[in-house]
Every structure is written in structure tokens, then in C-alpha cells.
Kinemage of the C-alpha trace (Angstrom):
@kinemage 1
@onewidth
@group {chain A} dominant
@subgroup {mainchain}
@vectorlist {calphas} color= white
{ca unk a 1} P 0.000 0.000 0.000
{ca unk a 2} L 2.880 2.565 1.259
{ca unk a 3} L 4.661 1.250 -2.096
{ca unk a 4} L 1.819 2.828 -4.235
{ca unk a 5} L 1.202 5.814 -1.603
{ca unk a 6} L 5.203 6.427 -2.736
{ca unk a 7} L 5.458 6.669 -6.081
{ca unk a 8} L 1.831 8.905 -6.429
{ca unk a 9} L 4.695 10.933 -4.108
{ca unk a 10} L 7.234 10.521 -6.722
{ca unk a 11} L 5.006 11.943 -9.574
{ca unk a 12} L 3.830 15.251 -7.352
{ca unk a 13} L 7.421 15.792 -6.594
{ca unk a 14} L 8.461 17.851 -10.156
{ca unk a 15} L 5.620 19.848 -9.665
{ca unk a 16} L 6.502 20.825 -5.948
{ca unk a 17} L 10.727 21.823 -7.338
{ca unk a 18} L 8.656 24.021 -10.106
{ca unk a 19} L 6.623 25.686 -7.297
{ca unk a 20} L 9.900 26.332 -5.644
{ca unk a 21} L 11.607 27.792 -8.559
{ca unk a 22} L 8.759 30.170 -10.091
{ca unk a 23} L 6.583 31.215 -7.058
{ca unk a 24} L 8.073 33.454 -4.637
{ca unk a 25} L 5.856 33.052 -1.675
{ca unk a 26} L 6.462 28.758 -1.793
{ca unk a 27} L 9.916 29.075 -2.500
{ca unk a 28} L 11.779 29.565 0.864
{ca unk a 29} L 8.982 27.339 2.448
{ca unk a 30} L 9.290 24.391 -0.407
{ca unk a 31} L 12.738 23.880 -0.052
{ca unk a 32} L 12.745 24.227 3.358
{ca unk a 33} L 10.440 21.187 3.499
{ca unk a 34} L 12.354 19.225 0.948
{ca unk a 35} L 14.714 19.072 3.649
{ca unk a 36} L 17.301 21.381 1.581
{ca unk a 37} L 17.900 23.718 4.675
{ca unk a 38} L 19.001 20.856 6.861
{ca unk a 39} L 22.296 21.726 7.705
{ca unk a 40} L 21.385 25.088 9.034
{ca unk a 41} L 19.173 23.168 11.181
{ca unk a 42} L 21.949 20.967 12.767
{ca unk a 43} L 24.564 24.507 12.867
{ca unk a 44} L 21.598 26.269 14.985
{ca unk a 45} L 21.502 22.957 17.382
{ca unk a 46} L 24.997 22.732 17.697
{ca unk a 47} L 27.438 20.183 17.418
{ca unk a 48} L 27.351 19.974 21.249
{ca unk a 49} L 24.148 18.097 22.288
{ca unk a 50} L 22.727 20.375 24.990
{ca unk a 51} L 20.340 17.360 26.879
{ca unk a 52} L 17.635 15.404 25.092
{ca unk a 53} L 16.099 16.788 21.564
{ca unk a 54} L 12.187 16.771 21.368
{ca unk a 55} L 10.743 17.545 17.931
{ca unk a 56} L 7.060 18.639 18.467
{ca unk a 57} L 5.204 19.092 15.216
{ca unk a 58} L 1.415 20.802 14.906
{ca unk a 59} L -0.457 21.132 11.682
{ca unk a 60} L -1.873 24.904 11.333
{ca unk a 61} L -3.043 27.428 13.816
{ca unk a 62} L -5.492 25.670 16.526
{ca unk a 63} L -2.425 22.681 17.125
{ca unk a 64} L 0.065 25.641 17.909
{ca unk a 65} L -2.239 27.414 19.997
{ca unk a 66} L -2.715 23.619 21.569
{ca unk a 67} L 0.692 23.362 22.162
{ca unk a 68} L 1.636 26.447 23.944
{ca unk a 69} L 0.800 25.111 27.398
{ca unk a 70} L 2.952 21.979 27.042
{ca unk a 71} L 6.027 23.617 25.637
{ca unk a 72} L 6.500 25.964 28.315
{ca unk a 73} L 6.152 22.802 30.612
{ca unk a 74} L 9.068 21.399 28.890
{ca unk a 75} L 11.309 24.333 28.660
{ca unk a 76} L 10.446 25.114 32.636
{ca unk a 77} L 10.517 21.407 33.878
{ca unk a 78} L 12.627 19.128 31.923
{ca unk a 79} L 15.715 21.690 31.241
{ca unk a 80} L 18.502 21.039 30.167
{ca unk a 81} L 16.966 20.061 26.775
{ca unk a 82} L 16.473 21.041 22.774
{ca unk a 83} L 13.546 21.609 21.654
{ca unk a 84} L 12.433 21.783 17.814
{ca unk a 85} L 8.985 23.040 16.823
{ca unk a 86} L 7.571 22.839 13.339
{ca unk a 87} L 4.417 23.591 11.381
{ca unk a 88} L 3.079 22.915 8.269
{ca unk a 89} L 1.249 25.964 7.419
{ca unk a 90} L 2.490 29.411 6.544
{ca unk a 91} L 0.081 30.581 9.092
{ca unk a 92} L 0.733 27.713 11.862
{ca unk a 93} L 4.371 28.994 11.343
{ca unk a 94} L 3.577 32.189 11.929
{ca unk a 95} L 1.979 32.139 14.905
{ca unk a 96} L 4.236 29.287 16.153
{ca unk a 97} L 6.964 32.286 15.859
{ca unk a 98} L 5.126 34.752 17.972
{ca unk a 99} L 4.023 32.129 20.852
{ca unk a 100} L 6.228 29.259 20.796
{ca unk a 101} L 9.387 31.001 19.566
{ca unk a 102} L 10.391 32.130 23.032
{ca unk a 103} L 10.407 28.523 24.599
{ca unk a 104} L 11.754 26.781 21.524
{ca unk a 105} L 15.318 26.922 19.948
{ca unk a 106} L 14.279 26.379 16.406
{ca unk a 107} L 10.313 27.295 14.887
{ca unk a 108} L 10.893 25.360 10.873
{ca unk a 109} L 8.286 24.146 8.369
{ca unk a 110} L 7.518 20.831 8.494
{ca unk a 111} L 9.166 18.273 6.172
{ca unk a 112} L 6.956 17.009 3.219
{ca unk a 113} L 6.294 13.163 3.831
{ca unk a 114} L 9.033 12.548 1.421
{ca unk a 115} L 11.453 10.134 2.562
{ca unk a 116} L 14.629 11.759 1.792
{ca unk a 117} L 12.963 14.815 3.243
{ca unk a 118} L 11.901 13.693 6.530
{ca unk a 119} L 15.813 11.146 6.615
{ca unk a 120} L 17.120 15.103 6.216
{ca unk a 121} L 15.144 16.684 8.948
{ca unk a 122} L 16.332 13.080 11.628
{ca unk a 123} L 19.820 13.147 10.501
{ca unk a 124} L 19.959 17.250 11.377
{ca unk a 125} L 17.956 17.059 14.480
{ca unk a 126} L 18.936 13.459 16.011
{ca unk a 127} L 15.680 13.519 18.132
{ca unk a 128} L 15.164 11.676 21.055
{ca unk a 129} L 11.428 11.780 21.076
{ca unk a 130} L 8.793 13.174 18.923
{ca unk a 131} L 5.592 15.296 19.847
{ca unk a 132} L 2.702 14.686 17.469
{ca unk a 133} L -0.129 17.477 18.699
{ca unk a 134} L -3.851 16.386 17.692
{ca unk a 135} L -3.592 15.605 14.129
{ca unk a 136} L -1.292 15.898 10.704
{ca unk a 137} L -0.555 11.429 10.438
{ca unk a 138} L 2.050 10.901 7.582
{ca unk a 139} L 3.087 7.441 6.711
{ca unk a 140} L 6.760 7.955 5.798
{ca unk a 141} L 7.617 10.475 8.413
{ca unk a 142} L 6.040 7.808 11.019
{ca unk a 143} L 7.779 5.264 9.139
{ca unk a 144} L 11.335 6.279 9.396
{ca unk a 145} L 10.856 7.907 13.300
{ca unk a 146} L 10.250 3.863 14.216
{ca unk a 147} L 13.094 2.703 12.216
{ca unk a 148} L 15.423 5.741 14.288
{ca unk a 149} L 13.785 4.172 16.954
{ca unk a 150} L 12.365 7.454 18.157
{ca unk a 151} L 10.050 7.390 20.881
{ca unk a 152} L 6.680 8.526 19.108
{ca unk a 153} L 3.689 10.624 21.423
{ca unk a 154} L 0.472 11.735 20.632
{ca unk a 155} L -0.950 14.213 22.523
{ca unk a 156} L -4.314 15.555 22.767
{ca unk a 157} L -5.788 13.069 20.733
{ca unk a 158} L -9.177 13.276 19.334
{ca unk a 159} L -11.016 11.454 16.638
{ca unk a 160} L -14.478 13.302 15.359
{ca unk a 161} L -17.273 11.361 13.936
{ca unk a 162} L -16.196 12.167 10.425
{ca unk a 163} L -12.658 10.842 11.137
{ca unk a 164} L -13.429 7.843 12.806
{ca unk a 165} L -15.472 6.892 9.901
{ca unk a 166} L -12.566 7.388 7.487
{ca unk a 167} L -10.453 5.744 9.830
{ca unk a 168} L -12.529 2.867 9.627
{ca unk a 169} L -13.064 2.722 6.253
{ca unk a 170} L -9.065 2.899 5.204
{ca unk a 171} L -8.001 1.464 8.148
{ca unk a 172} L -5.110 -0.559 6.343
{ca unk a 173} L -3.616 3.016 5.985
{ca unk a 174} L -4.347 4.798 9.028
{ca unk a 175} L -3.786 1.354 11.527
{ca unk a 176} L 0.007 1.097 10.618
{ca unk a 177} L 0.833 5.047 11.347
{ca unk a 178} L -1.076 4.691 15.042
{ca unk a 179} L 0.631 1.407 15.715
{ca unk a 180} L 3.950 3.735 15.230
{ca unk a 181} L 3.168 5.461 18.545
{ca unk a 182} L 4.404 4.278 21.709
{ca unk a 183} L 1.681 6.206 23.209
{ca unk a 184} L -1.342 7.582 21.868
{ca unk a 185} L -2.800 10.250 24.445
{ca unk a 186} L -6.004 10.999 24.089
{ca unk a 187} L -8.320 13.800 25.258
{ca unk a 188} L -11.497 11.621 26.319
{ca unk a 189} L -12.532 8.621 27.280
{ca unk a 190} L -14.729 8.435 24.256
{ca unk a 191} L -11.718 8.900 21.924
{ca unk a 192} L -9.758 6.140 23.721
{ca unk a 193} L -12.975 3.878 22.694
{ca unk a 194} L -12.592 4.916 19.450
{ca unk a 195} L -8.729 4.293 19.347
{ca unk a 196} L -9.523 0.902 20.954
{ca unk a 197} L -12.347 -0.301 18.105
{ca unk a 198} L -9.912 0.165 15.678
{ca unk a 199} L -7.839 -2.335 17.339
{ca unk a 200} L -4.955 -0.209 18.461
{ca unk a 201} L -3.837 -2.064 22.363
{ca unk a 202} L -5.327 -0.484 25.513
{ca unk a 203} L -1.400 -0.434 27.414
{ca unk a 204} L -0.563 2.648 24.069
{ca unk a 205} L -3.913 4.362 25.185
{ca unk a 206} L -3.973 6.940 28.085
{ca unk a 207} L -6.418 9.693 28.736
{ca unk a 208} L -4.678 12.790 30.050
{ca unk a 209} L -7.501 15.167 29.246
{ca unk a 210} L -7.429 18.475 26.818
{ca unk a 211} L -4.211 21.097 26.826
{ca unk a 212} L -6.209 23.157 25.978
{ca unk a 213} L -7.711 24.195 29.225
{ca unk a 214} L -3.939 24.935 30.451
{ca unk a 215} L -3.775 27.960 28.330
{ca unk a 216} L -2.953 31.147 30.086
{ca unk a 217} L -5.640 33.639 30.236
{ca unk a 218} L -4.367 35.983 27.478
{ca unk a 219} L -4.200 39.660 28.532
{ca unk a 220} L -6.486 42.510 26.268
{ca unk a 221} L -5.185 43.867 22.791
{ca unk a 222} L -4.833 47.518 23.138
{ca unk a 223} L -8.536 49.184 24.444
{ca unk a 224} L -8.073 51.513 20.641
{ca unk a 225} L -9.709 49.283 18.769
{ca unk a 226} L -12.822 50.663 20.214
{ca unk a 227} L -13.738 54.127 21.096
{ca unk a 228} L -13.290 55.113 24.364
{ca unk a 229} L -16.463 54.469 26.424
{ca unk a 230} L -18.146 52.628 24.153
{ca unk a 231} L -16.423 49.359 24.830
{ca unk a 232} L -19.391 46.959 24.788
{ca unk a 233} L -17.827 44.192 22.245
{ca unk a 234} L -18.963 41.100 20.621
{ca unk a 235} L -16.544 38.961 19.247
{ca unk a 236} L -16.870 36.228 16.509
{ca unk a 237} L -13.948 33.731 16.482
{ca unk a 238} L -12.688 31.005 13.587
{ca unk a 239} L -16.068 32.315 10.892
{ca unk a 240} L -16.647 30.321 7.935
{ca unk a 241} L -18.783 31.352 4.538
{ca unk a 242} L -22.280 30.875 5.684
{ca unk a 243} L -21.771 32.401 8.806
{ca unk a 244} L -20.476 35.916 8.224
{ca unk a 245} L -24.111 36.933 6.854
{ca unk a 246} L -26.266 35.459 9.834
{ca unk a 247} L -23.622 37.068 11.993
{ca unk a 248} L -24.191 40.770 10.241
{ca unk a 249} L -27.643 40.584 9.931
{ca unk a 250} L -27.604 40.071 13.655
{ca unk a 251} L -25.450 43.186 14.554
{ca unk a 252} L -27.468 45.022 12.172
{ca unk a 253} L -30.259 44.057 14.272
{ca unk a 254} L -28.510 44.886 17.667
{ca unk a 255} L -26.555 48.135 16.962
{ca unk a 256} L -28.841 50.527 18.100
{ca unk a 257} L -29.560 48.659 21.412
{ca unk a 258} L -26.417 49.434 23.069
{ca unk a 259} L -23.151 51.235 22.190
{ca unk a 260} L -22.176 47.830 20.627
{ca unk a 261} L -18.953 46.774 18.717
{ca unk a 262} L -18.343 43.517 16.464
{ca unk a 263} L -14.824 41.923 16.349
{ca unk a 264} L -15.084 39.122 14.172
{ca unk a 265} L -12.245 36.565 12.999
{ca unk a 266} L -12.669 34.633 10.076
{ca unk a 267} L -10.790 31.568 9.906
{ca unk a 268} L -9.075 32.713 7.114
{ca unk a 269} L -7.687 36.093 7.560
{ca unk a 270} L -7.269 36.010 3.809
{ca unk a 271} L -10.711 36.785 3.838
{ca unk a 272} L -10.772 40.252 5.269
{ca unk a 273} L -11.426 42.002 2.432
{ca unk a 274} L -14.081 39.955 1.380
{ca unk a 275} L -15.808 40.165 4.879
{ca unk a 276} L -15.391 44.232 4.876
{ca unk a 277} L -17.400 44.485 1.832
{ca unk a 278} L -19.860 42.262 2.885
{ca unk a 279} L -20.594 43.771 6.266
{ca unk a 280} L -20.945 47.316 3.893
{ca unk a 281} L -23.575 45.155 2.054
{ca unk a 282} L -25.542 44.515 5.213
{ca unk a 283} L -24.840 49.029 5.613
{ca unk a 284} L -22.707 48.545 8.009
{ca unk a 285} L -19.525 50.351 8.242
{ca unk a 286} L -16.280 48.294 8.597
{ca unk a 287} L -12.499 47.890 8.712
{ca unk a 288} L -9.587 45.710 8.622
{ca unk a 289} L -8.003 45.625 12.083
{ca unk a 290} L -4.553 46.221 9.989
{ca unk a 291} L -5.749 49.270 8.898
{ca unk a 292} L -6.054 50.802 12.263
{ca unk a 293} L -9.147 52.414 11.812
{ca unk a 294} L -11.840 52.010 14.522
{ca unk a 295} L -15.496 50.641 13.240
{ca unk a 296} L -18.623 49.382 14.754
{ca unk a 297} L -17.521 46.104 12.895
{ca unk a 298} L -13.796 44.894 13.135
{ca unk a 299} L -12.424 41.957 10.723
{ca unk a 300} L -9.656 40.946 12.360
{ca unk a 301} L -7.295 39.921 9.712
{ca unk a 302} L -3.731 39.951 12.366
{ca unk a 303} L -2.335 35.935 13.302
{ca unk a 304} L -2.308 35.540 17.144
{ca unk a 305} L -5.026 37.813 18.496
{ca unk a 306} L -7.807 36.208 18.289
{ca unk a 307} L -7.125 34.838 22.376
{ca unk a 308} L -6.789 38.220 23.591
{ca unk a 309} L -9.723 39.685 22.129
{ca unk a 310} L -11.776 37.883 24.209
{ca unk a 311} L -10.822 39.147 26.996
{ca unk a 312} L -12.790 42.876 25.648
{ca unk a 313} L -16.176 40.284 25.104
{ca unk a 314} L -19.393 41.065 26.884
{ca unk a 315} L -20.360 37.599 24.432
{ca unk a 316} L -18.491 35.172 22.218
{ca unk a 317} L -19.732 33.196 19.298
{ca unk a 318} L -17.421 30.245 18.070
{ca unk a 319} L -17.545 30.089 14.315
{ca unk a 320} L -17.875 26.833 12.151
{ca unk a 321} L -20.786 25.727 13.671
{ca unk a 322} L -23.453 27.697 11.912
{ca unk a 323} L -22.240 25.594 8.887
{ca unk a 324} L -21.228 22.294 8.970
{ca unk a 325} L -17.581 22.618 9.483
{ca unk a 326} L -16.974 20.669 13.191
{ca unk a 327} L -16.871 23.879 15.011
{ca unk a 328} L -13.969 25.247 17.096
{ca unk a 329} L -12.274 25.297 20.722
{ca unk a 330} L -14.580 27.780 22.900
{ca unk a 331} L -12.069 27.506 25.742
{ca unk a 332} L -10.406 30.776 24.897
{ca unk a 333} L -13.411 32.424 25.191
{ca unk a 334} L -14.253 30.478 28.362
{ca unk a 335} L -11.030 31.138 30.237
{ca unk a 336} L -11.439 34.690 30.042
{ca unk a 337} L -15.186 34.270 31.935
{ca unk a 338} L -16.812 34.951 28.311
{ca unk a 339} L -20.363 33.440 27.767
{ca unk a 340} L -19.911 31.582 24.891
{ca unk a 341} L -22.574 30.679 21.899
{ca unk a 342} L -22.283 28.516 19.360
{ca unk a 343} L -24.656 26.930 16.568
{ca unk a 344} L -25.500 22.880 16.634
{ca unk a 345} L -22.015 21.478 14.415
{ca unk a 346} L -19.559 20.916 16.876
{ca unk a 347} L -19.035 17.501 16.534
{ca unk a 348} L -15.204 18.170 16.782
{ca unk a 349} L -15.610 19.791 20.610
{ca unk a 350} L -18.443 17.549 21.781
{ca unk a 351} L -17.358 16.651 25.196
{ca unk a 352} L -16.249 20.480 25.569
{ca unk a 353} L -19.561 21.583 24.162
{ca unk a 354} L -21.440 18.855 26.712
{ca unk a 355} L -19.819 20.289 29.444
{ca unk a 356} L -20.113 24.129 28.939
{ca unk a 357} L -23.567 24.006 28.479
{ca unk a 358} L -24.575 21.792 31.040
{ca unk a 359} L -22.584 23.681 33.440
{ca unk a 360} L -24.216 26.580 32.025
{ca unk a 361} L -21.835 28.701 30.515
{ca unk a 362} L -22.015 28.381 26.981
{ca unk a 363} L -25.960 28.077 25.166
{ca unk a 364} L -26.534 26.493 21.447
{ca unk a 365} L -28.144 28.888 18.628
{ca unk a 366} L -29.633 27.715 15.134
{ca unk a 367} L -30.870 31.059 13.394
{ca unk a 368} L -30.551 34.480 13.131
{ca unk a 369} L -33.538 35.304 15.179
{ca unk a 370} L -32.122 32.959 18.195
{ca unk a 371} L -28.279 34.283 18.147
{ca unk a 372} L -29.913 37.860 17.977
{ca unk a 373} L -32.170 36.920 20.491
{ca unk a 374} L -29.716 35.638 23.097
{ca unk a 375} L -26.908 38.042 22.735
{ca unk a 376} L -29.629 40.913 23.601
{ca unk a 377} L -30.161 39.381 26.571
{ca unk a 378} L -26.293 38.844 27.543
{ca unk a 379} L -26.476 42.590 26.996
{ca unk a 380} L -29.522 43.482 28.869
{ca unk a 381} L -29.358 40.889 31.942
{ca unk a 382} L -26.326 41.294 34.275
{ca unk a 383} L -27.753 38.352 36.497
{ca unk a 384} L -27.740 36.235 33.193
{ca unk a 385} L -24.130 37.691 32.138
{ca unk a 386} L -22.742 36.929 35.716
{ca unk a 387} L -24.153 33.681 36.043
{ca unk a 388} L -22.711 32.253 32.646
{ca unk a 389} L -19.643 34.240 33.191
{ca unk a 390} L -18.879 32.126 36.666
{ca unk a 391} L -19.627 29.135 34.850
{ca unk a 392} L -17.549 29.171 32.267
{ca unk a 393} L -14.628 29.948 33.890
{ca unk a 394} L -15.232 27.661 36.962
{ca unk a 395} L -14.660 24.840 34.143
{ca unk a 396} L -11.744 25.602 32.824
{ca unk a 397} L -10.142 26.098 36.168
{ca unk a 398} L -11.831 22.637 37.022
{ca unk a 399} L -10.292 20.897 34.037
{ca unk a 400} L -6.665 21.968 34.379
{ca unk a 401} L -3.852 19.978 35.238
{ca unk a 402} L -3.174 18.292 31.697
{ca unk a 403} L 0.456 19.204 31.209
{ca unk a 404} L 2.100 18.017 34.368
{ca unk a 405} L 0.206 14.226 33.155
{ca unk a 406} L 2.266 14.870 30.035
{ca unk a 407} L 5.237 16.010 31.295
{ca unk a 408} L 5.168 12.955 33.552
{ca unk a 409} L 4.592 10.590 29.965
{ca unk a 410} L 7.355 12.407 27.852
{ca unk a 411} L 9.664 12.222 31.061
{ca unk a 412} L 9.328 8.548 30.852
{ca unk a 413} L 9.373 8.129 26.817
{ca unk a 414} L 13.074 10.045 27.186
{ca unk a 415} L 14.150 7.903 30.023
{ca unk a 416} L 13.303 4.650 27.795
{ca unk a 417} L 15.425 6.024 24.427
């Protein structure tokens, strides 16, 4: 199967050294993940191994954000040691920069699951364990790491409905890659059940809960992105198409009630542009947030702020759930004490979602006329605000704890290399 997986590879491989050649914004990034920049990689370690290398890889933006609280465990609890941090996105890279950077010694693009690429990437950084965070399985790269005989973890594991079906389905693709952990750790009980149906042994199966509830409360962007006095803010995080305009029509709706601004986030702050000119078709006036003009509606088209915005919310909605795109992690929002809403698709967060509402701090919408509905009365009812408020952030602080069970599991991976 890998043999035909391999030369598909093979044929995709002139097209990826033409990319590199004619188009300037893949070519630093496609030769980096051809493996072409590997000596630089080994210079920046060092010749002189300072402790134990981990290599800790996340896909795009929501693994790096994942990740944050368990790199700063390692770097504070399990010095001295090397750590290497990559991404596979230009904007997982990104923000990986700006929030891991100052834990890590080296933020790189993640190798293509080329073979000579990934050999590249093992012979510069000799690791001595490797992170896997949520997601991003690749045959060859899992592949060689158990030849090297590199102690493989996953952490915060989770399988949605939609994946465990397609892990079922191709299971003589995606069986071999788990079977390449030495421990798969997972962020339910339910997703353990899952790992264990498709027949991977219970002793590589822990539950350690979700890293994302040890992420530190980020502090508030600058107060100028609102005018003075007028800071009553609802924020939209991670929008998809489909969303934006049930979202607008909303605000349109709401404006006049209260002094009221809109920060909203599209997943893709490509989008901005797009969004701006839709909001105008809705008449409502709006900006980029890198334009640094002040609107009643802010599209926040910046990497990395998205945390800290919450922390100016009177409300929170959690985009991708309108449509039927899995949703996205409303523990940001939560941390910061933020009632959080969110529409009935998110099947990727349902133990999260089960437990914010039935703790009552988070409440499910399904139209216009219901989001409308109950972010007028998180404006109008302090009792309401206060109540939902408290119970959000009582369970995060409840759930906490994660990374030290980690720590505790990588501590004894490195022992056993």
C-alpha cells in the first residue's frame, strides 16, 4: 500500500521543485520542506548536544495554539533540553513564531512526507522523542521515526465522527501510522474507545484530558480598537462562509440597542477584504483591524489575536458551527469568563460543548432570530451575564492539570530512548 502511496509521491514531486523555482511566496517554504535547509538546522543545534532533543510538530493554527501550554512545561521542567517546533502551514508557522518562539530553539516548516525529506530533517535534528499534537498522520515520516527508533507521542488526541469513519473505512492506511506510537494520548474517554475499536492495544492508550484548558488567560489587545467608552464588544472567532451573513444581519439588528462593537475573525484572515465588503452590504460600516481604523464592525485579519480579544467580550460566538464545518475550541473564550454561543455542528468539541452548556456557561443557537435573540439578553441581563460568566470559567479552572500528566509521559518516553 505505502509502495503505491510512494510513487503517487514521486510523480507530485516535479511539480513541488517548479513551485519552488517560479513562485516566490512557496519558494523559501518548499525547499525548506524538501529538507534542503538541513544543515542550518543541525549549525543552529549545535554540534554539542545540549540534553535530550524533542521535535514537536502541529499542523496549522489551533495545534500551535494547543501546544503552547505543554512547551512551556518542557522548557520550565525538563531543562537542560532542545527543543524543535515545526508547522506545516504558513500561518501555523507564523503564529508558532510569535508564541512558541520564546520557549523553543528552532520554529521550521515541516518536512513534506518525502522520505529523503523527513531522513534530512532526523539526521539534522537526532531527536530523542517526537511530539505529534492532535492531528497531521504521515506514513513515511512515522515510518522512518520507528526505524530511528524514536520514541513517538500523541498528545491531545481526538477522533471526530467524520474521522473515525474514514479511519474505519481505510483502516489498512491509518492502523500502521497509530501502531507507530508508543503512546497515543487521548483527550477523552470516548476517543480512547474509538482508538480501541480500531484495534490499536489499551497499554498505548492513556487519557490525560485536553491542553487546551492549560492555556494562560491571554491579557487585552490595546482598548483603541474601540472608542473610548463605548467598549461593549462582541466577538466572533474562527467564521466560515455561511456564517459571516447570519452574523451581520444580527449586529445590524442589535446596533442601536447598546453602544455595541463587532470583532469578528474569520478563519481565514485572507478573507478580510471579502468580509469588509460584505458587512458594507448589510450598511454597516467596517475595517480591517490592519488598517487601524476604529469601526462598529472589526475583521480581524492579524495571526495571534484572536485569544486576547476575548478578553474585551461582553459575548463570544465560536464560528464553524453555523455551517457544517466541526466547530472550534470555545475555551479561549471560556477562560477569560466569556459566555460563549455557538450553533448545533460541533461535533469536533463535543465533550467540551457537553460540558459548557450543562454547566451553564455556553448556550446552542440555530438562526438568526435565536443568536440575535440571546446576545440581547447577555447585553440586557447582568444576572444572566454573571451567572454564565462564573460558569464558564469555573470549568476551565476545574479541568486543568493536563500538562504536568504529560510532562510525567514524555519524562518517561526520554528515560526509555
Amino acid at each position: 500500500m505505502y509502495i503505491i502511496y510512494n510513487l503517487l509521491l514521486s510523480i507530485c514531486l516535479p511539480v513541488l521543485i517548479v513551485a519552488s523555482l517560479f513562485q516566490r511566496k512557496y519558494r523559501g517554504r518548499t525547499l525548506e520542506r524538501l529538507g534542503l535547509n538541513s544543515k542550518r538546522i543541525a549549525d543552529q543545534l549545535g554540534s554539542v548536544r545540549q540534553g535530550p532533543v524533542i521535535w514537536m510538530h502541529a499542523l496549522s493554527v489551533g495545534e500551535v495554539t494547543s501546544a503552547l501550554p505543554l512547551v512551556k512545561g518542557i522548557r520550565e521542567q525538563l531543562c537542560p533540553v532542545q527543543i524543535v517546533f515545526t508547522a506545516s502551514t504558513r500561518s501555523g508557522k507564523e503564529l508558532a513564531e510569535k508564541l512558541i518562539g520564546p520557549y523553543v530553539d528552532l520554529v521550521l516548516f515541516s518536512p513534506f512526507d518525502l522520505r529523503f525529506s523527513v531522513r534530512r530533517y532526523l539526521s539534522a535534528m537526532r531527536p530523542n522523542c517526537f511530539i505529534l499534537v492532535e492531528t497531521d498522520f504521515w506514513p513515511n515520516w512515522l515510518d522512518l521515526l520507528c526505524q530511528k527508533k524514536v520514541p513517538c507521542l500523541l498528545v491531545n488526541g481526538r477522533i471526530s465522527a467524520k474521522s473515525f469513519a474514514a479511519y474505519t473505512r481505510f483502516s489498512f492506511f491509518f492502523k500502521p501510522m497509530f501502531f507507530c506510537f508508543d503512546l497515543l494520548s487521548m483527550q477523552t474517554e470516548q476517543d480512547r474507545d474509538k482508538m480501541l475499536a480500531l484495534g490499536i492495544p489499551a497499554e498505548r492508550l492513556v487519557v490525560l484530558g485536553n491542553l487546551k484548558y492549560d492555556l494562560p488567560t491571554q491579557q487585552a489587545v490595546p482598548l483603541d480598537l474601540v472608542k473610548k467608552n463605548e467598549q461593549i464588544v462582541w466577538v466572533c472567532g474562527s467564521t466560515h462562509p455561511g456564517e459571516e451573513e447570519t452574523i451581520f444581519a444580527a449586529f445590524k439588528k442589535l446596533q442601536d440597542q447598546a453602544n455595541l462593537y463587532l470583532i469578528l475573525a474569520p478563519r481565514q484572515i485572507s478573507r478580510g477584504s471579502e468580509l469588509v465588503q460584505l458587512a458594507h452590504s448589510f450598511g454597516l460600516t467596517a475595517d480591517l483591524r490592519s488598517s487601524g481604523r476604529k469601526s462598529r464592525v472589526l475583521i480581524l485579519d492579524t495571526i495571534g489575536e484572536l485569544a486576547s480579544c476575548y478578553s474585551l467580550a461582553r459575548v463570544a460566538f465560536i464560528g464553524g458551527s453555523l455551517v457544517d464545518e466541526g466547530g472550534h475550541n470555545p475555551i479561549e473564550a471560556a477562560a477569560q469568563g466569556v459566555p460563549v454561543l455557538f450553533g448545533p455542528h460541533m461535533e469536533d468539541f463535543t465533550e467540551i460543548v457537553r460540558d459548557l452548556t450543562h454547566c451553564g456557561g455556553a448556550k446552542t443557537v440555530t438562526t438568526m432570530e435565536s443568536l440575535s435573540e440571546s446576545v440581547t439578553a447577555l447585553l440586557a441581563d447582568d444576572v444572566l451575564h454573571a451567572t454564565m460568566s462564573a460558569a464558564a470559567r469555573q470549568l476551565v479552572e476545574q479541568q486543568r492539570g493536563g500538562v504536568d500528566k504529560h510532562l510525567q509521559a514524555i519524562r518517561k518516553l526520554l528515560q526509555d530512548s
